[in-house]
Structure formats: C-alpha cells, structure tokens
C-alpha positions, 0 to 999 in steps of 0.5 A, spaced: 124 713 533 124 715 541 123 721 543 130 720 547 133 718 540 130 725 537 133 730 543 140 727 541 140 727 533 136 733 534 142 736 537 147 733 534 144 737 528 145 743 530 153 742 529 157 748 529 164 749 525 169 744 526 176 746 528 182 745 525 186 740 525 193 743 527 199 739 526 199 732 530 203 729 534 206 722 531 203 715 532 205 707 531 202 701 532 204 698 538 203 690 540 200 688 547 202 682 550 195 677 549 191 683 547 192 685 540 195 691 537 192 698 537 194 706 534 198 710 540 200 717 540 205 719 545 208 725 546 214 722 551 217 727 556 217 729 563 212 731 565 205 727 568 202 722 564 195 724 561 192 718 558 185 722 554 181 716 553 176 717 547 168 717 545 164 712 542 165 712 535 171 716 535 178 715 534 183 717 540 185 723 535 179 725 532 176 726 539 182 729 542 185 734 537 183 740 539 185 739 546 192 736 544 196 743 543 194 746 550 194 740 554 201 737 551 205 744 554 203 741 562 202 733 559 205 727 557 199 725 553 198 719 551 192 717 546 189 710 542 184 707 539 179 703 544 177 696 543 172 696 537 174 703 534 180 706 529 186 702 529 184 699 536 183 692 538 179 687 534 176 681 540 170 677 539 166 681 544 166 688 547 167 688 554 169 693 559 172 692 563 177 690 558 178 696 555 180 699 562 185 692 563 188 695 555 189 702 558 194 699 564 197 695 558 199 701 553 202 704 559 207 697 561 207 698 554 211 705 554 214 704 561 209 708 564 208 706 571 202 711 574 198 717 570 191 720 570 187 717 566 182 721 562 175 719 558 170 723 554 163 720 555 166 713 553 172 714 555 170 717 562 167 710 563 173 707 562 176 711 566 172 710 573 173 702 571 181 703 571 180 706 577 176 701 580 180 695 577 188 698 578 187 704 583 195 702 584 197 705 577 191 711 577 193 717 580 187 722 578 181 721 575 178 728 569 171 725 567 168 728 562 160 728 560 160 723 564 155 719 569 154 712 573 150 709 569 144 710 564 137 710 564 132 707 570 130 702 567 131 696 561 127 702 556 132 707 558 138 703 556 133 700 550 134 708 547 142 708 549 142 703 544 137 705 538 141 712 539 147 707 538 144 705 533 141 710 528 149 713 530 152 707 525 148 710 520 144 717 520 152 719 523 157 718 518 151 723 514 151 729 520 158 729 521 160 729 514 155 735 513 158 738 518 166 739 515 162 740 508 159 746 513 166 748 515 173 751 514 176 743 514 171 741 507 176 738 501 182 740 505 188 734 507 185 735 514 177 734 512 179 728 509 183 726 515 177 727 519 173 723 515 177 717 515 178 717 522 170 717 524 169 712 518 175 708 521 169 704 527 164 701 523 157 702 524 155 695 526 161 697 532 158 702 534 151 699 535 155 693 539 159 698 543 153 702 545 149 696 547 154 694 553 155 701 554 147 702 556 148 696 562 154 701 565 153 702 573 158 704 577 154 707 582 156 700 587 163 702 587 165 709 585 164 712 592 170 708 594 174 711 589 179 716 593 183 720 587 184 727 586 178 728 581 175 733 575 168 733 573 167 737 566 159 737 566 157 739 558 152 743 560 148 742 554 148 735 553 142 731 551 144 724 551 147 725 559 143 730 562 148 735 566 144 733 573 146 726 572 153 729 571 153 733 577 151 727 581 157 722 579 161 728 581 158 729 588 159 720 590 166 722 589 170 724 595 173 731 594 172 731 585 171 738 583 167 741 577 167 744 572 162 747 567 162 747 559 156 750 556 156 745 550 152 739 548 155 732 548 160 733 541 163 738 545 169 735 545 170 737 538 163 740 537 164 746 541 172 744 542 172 752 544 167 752 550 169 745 553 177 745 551 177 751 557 175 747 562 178 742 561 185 744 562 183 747 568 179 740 570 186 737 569 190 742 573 186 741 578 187 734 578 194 734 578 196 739 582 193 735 587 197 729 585 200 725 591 208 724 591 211 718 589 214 714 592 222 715 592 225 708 589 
C-alpha cells in the first residue's frame, strides 16, 4: 500500500467514539423526473434551505446526524442519498456533474427554489459544481473538508483511488470497531448506523472514489461569486489542511473556519467539526442576498 493509503487508513484507526444517534427526522423516497428515486429527509418550514450533501461511502444521515439537532433550529434542512450511495440513484455510470444536476432536482421536487448547498468531502465537490452548473438556484456555499482537485499528478489521483478502494473492504471493519468501542455498540441506533455505512457497496465505493480523484475545479471556482464558508479539518490526512486553506483563498470573500479534527470529522470527531460548522453556516447566511419580491 502507499504511503498516502497508510496516513489514511492509519488515521482513520485512531477513531474515537461515535456519537449518539438522536431521534431523527422522518424520510420518503422521492421520484425525480428521468433520474430515478432516492431517500430524502426534510425538515420543511420557513426558514432557509440547507441542503447537507454527504461523504463518500456515507449515507445522507450517517454523515449528518450529529449536526441535524443545532443546524435544524436556524435550517430547513434538506438530506439524500447521492448517486451510487444508500437508497440513492443507481445509473450506469458515476458522473459528477450529475450528482450536482439531482441536487436541483430533489429541490424542484419539494418546491424549493433557492438554497445554500452544503457538502462534506464528496459532497463539498458537488456542491462548487452546483455552483458552477445553477448559480440562479445556489445562493451560499458551506465547503467542508474540502479542495479543487486531488493530486498533481496521475499517481496522486492513482492513491485517491486505491484509498478508495482498500475503503470498500478494510472500511466496513474500522467502522465496525469503532461502534464495538462506542456507547452505540448492540443498540437499535448501532445497528442503524451500520446498515447505513453497509447500504454503499464496496465495488461503488472503489467507482465513485476513481471519478473523484479526476475533480478539478480550479479553472472555474474563481468565478464563483456567492457568500461562502470553508470549514478546514485541521487534522485531515486525506486532503491536507493547506490545500483546503487554498480553495478558500480562489473564492472571493469565503471565510474560514478551523475544526481541529481529521477527515471523519463529521461523525468522527462530530464535537469538534460540529462548532464550526454551524458558525460556517451563519456565516453564509447572514450574507445571503434579498430575494427578489415576486
């Protein structure tokens, strides 16, 4: 294995206690026109829309359980299951501009007409190519663990996709050493978590993670002119903190905010990440323009 793949895996052996999983809000499958079906959670109400896009090899809820409490008090949150992942669509292939096109389109699907998207890792990349493909339906931008792209060069891109990869397999057994090493072990909400993280198969895992490792937003994410957060996972080994820093700094006015945390932060770690990420996401949107009187 490289010595990328070992920093990764290593750091994601040194896992801590998962958190609780609270009482969650309810979710249906949902029909997208010509796109399929997937599992969405929305919280409804009045106040601004907040998709939360999740991680590779996550489920919409098992990456965002333990921000749903703090964030649903200012948010109408909204929360699927990508492409390839959970109750998500199944296509022939992973594309990702077209996990960013079924964003828009669970959004048409509950009325929605403007929100902030935000995305972990995975979801982060989505959300800067939502950006880029509707800025007339994204109004902010919260980016977490986040980059432009991932390597230098084909062998960078290369280990993205064996990390992937050994994810598939050598994943299923972390995560499950975790929870036997947490309050959550043979409980109703450890096996929740579980079947969630088993809901992705290995061979999607390995698929997603191989587009993943082409990203490159760095042509076009200096032309993205939206009130934007960057949440940097200080701690991070998979996307190094000062790669992070710097999609931030090709974004006109995006502020920062540090979670001393590694890449599995947002479950992982949720104590430290979930901080900065409700203040990311008041940053956003108190910065939010008017809408238009209709």
């Amino acid at each position: 294995m490289s010595r990328f793949g070992d920093r990764v895996l290593d750091a994601t052996d040194r896992m801590v206690r998962m958190p609780r999983v609270p009482p969650l809000p309810p979710g249906q499958l949902i029909s997208l026109p010509g796109r399929g079906h997937t599992y969405v959670t929305d919280t409804g109400g009045r106040r601004p829309a907040l998709f939360l896009l999740h991680a590779l090899a996550c489920t919409g809820l098992l990456t965002w359980y333990p921000s749903i409490e703090i964030l649903s008090k200012r948010y109408r949150l909204v929360i699927f299951d990508q492409r390839w992942h959970g109750q998500g669509i199944r296509s022939p292939q992973f594309v990702l501009d077209d996990l960013a096109d079924d964003v828009v389109a669970v959004a048409d699907a509950l009325g929605i007409e403007k929100f902030i998207s935000a995305g972990f890792s995975l979801g982060s990349l989505v959300s800067q190519l939502v950006a880029h493909r509707h800025p007339d339906r994204i109004e902010g931008m919260v980016l977490c663990a986040s980059t432009t792209h991932f390597g230098r060069s084909q062998r960078g891109q290369q280990n993205l996709y064996r990390v992937s990869a050994r994810a598939s397999s050598a994943g299923f057994g972390l995560q499950l050493a975790a929870m036997r090493d947490s309050d959550l072990a043979g409980t109703p909400q450890g096996r929740w978590a579980w079947e969630q993280f088993r809901s992705t198969s290995g061979r999607e895992i390995a698929g997603a993670g191989a587009v993943i490792a082409g990203f490159d937003s760095r042509p076009w994410i200096g032309d993205v002119d939206l009130p934007t957060a960057v949440v940097v996972t200080g701690r991070d080994k998979l996307i190094p903190p000062e790669r992070q820093r710097g999609l931030a700094s090709r974004i006109t006015g995006a502020t920062i905010y540090e979670a001393p945390s590694g890449h599995a932060s947002c479950v992982i770690g949720a104590q430290r990440f979930t901080p900065a990420m409700a203040e990311a996401c008041a940053s956003v949107s108190s910065r939010l323009r008017p809408h238009a009187p209709r």
